[in-house]
C-alpha positions in Angstrom: 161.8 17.9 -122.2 162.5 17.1 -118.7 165.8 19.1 -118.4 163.2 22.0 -119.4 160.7 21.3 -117.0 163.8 20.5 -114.6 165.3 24.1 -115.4 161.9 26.1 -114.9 160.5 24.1 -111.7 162.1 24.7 -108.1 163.9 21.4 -106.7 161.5 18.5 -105.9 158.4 20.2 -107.3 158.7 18.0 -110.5 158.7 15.0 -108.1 155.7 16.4 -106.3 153.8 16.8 -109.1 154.5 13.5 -111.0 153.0 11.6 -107.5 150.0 14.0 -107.6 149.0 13.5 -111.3 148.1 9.2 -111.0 145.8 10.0 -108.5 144.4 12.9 -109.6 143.4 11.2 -112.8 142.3 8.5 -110.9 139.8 10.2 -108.8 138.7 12.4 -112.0 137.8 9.1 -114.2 135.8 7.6 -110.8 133.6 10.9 -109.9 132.9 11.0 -114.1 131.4 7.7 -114.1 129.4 8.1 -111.1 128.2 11.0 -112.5 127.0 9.5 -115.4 125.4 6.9 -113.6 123.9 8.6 -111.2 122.4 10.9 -113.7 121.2 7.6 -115.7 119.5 6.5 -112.4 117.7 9.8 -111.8 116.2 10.3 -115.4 112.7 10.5 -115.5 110.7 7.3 -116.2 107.4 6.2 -117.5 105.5 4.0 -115.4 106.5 1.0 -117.8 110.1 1.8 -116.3 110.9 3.1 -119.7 112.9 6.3 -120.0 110.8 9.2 -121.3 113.5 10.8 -123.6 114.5 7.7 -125.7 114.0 5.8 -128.4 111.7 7.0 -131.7 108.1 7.6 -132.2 106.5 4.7 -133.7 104.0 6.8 -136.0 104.8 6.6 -139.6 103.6 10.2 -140.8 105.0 13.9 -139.5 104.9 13.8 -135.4 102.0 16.5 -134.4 102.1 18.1 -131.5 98.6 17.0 -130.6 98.8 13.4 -131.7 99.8 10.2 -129.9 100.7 7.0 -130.3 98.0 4.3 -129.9 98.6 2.9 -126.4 100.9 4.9 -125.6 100.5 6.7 -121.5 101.1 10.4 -120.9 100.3 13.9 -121.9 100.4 15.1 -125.0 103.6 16.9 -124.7 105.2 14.2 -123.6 105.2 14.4 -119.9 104.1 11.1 -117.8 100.4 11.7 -116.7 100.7 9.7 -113.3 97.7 9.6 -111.3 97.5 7.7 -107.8 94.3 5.6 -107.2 93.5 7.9 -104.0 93.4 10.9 -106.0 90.9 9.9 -108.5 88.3 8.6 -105.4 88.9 11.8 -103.2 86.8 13.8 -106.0 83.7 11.2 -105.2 83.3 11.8 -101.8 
Protein backbone atom coordinates (compact mmCIF):
# COMPACT_ATOMS: atom_id res chain seq x y z
CA UNK A 1 0.00 0.00 0.00
CA UNK A 2 2.67 2.48 0.46
CA UNK A 3 4.49 1.94 -2.83
CA UNK A 4 0.89 2.94 -4.14
CA UNK A 5 0.36 5.84 -2.27
CA UNK A 6 4.30 6.43 -2.91
CA UNK A 7 3.61 6.11 -6.80
CA UNK A 8 0.43 8.53 -6.90
CA UNK A 9 1.71 11.27 -4.36
CA UNK A 10 4.57 13.88 -5.45
CA UNK A 11 7.95 13.41 -3.45
CA UNK A 12 7.63 14.33 0.32
CA UNK A 13 3.92 14.94 0.31
CA UNK A 14 3.46 11.39 1.92
CA UNK A 15 5.86 12.67 4.58
CA UNK A 16 3.79 15.84 4.93
CA UNK A 17 0.83 14.30 5.38
CA UNK A 18 1.78 11.45 7.85
CA UNK A 19 3.10 14.57 10.41
CA UNK A 20 -0.21 16.47 9.78
CA UNK A 21 -2.63 13.50 10.48
CA UNK A 22 -1.43 12.96 14.65
CA UNK A 23 -2.33 16.28 15.23
CA UNK A 24 -5.14 16.74 13.32
CA UNK A 25 -6.75 13.91 15.15
CA UNK A 26 -5.55 15.30 18.16
CA UNK A 27 -7.11 18.62 17.94
CA UNK A 28 -10.46 16.87 16.44
CA UNK A 29 -10.88 14.43 19.66
CA UNK A 30 -10.10 17.84 22.08
CA UNK A 31 -12.66 20.46 20.30
CA UNK A 32 -15.45 17.12 20.33
CA UNK A 33 -15.26 16.84 23.97
CA UNK A 34 -15.45 20.40 24.71
CA UNK A 35 -18.23 20.48 22.70
CA UNK A 36 -19.99 18.02 24.45
CA UNK A 37 -19.19 19.56 27.63
CA UNK A 38 -19.91 22.73 27.01
CA UNK A 39 -23.24 21.81 25.61
CA UNK A 40 -23.81 19.66 28.95
CA UNK A 41 -23.06 22.91 30.90
CA UNK A 42 -25.50 25.13 28.87
CA UNK A 43 -28.59 22.80 28.97
CA UNK A 44 -31.38 24.19 30.54
CA UNK A 45 -31.99 23.59 34.28
CA UNK A 46 -34.78 23.47 36.74
CA UNK A 47 -34.34 25.54 39.69
CA UNK A 48 -33.47 22.17 41.72
CA UNK A 49 -30.32 22.20 39.36
CA UNK A 50 -31.96 19.27 37.71
CA UNK A 51 -31.83 19.04 33.86
CA UNK A 52 -35.25 19.62 32.34
CA UNK A 53 -34.94 16.96 29.45
CA UNK A 54 -33.96 13.84 31.63
CA UNK A 55 -34.97 11.27 33.39
CA UNK A 56 -38.84 9.66 33.37
CA UNK A 57 -42.16 10.85 34.58
CA UNK A 58 -42.93 9.48 37.76
CA UNK A 59 -46.83 9.09 37.00
CA UNK A 60 -47.90 5.60 36.64
CA UNK A 61 -50.87 6.06 34.03
CA UNK A 62 -50.66 7.62 30.21
CA UNK A 63 -48.67 11.19 30.51
CA UNK A 64 -51.46 13.96 29.63
CA UNK A 65 -50.58 16.88 28.31
CA UNK A 66 -52.36 18.84 30.97
CA UNK A 67 -51.39 16.78 33.97
CA UNK A 68 -48.44 17.06 36.40
CA UNK A 69 -46.64 15.48 38.74
CA UNK A 70 -47.43 16.23 42.42
CA UNK A 71 -44.66 18.54 43.48
CA UNK A 72 -43.24 18.84 40.66
CA UNK A 73 -42.28 23.04 39.48
CA UNK A 74 -42.99 24.35 36.03
CA UNK A 75 -45.51 24.84 33.32
CA UNK A 76 -47.49 22.39 32.03
CA UNK A 77 -45.58 21.82 28.90
CA UNK A 78 -42.67 21.37 30.53
CA UNK A 79 -40.95 24.61 30.56
CA UNK A 80 -39.42 25.95 34.09
CA UNK A 81 -41.95 28.68 35.36
CA UNK A 82 -39.15 30.93 37.17
CA UNK A 83 -40.46 33.89 38.76
CA UNK A 84 -38.11 36.40 40.67
CA UNK A 85 -39.50 37.72 44.07
CA UNK A 86 -39.40 41.51 42.62
CA UNK A 87 -41.59 40.63 39.97
CA UNK A 88 -44.47 39.19 41.97
CA UNK A 89 -44.34 42.62 44.46
CA UNK A 90 -44.06 45.19 41.50
CA UNK A 91 -47.84 44.20 40.60
CA UNK A 92 -48.79 45.47 44.42
CA UNK A 93 -47.73 48.75 44.25
Amino acid sequence: MGDFLSSVLPPGLLDVLSALIPPVVVAFVFCYFIIKVLRREMAPRRMDGSLVGKGAQASSGPADENTRVTGETGATNGTANVRSAEGEESGDR
